[in-house]
TISEMI-791258 format. One record per residue (C-alpha): x, z, y. Coordinates in steps of 0.05 Angstrom, whole numbers, plus 5000, padded with zeros to 4 digits. Layout:
BEGIN
XZY
...
//
This chain:
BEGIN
419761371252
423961701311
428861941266
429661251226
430760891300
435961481309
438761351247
439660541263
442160701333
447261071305
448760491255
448859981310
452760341354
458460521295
457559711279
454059851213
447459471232
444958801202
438158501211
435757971186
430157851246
431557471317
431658131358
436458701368
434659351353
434259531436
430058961439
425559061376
425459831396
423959661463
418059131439
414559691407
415360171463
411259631510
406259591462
405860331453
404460421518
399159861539
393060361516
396060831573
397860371624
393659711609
395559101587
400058511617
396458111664
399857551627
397157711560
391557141545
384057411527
384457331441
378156851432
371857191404
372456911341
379857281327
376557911353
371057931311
375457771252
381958271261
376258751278
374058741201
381658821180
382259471236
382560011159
386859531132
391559481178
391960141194
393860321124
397759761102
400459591163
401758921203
403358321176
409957871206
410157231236
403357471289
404756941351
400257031403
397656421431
399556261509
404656671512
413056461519
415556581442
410056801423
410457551434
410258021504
414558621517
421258221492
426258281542
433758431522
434859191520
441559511499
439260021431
439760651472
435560391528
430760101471
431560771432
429361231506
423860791518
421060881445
422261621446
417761651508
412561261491
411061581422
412062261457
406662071510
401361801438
402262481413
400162901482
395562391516
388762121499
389361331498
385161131572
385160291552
381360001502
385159621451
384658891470
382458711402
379659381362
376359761421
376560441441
381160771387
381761491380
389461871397
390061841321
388561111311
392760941366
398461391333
397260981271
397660411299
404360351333
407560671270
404960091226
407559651288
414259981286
413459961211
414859231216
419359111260
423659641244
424259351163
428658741195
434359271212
438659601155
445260061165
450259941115
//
């Protein structure tokens, strides 16, 4: 997954990028960075409680999604746009912040619950963001 965001860094920077999302790449890389991190350093104080129901549901889908990934168009309810962790981020200051953040999943045992699935293991956690990045990641393309 590093390498790929390497690889469409590159692109963007030589002007051989399209997407076909809402985001640029610094921005989508940076997205999944924030979310990478939140089992390390909490979550948002603006991120709304998901209602019980939602939990209890997603909870059944945790083995799915962690082997066939996350599906698109996910808004989150209460929140401006729909997503957290969107600010505008120039690719190689979305591209460092990614680096770190999977660099600190491999070495460091996850220390906050996931806000829907629970305690996840380093592994899970791992999993997770990759099917994350998975998705956001498939809207970019280098020619």
């Amino acid at each position: 997954m590093l390498a790929d965001a390497g690889r469409l860094a590159a692109a963007d920077r030589d002007g051989r990028l399209e997407h076909t999302g809402n985001w640029s790449l610094g921005q989508a890389l940076g997205h999944i960075a924030g979310w990478a991190g939140t089992p390390y350093d909490g979550y948002p104080p603006n991120m709304p409680k998901p209602p019980r129901i939602i939990t209890f549901l997603l909870r059944a889908l945790k083995g799915r999604f962690l082997k066939k990934g996350v599906p698109p168009g996910i808004r989150m309810r209460g929140v401006e746009a729909g997503a957290l962790f969107k600010e505008p981020l120039s690719t190689d200051a979305g591209l460092a912040r990614l680096r770190s953040a999977f660099t600190r999943i491999r070495t460091t045992q996850p220390i906050h619950p996931n806000v829907i699935f629970g305690d996840l293991a380093r592994d899970e956690v791992e999993q997770m963001n990759l099917r994350h990045a998975e998705l956001h990641m498939s809207f970019f393309h280098a020619r």
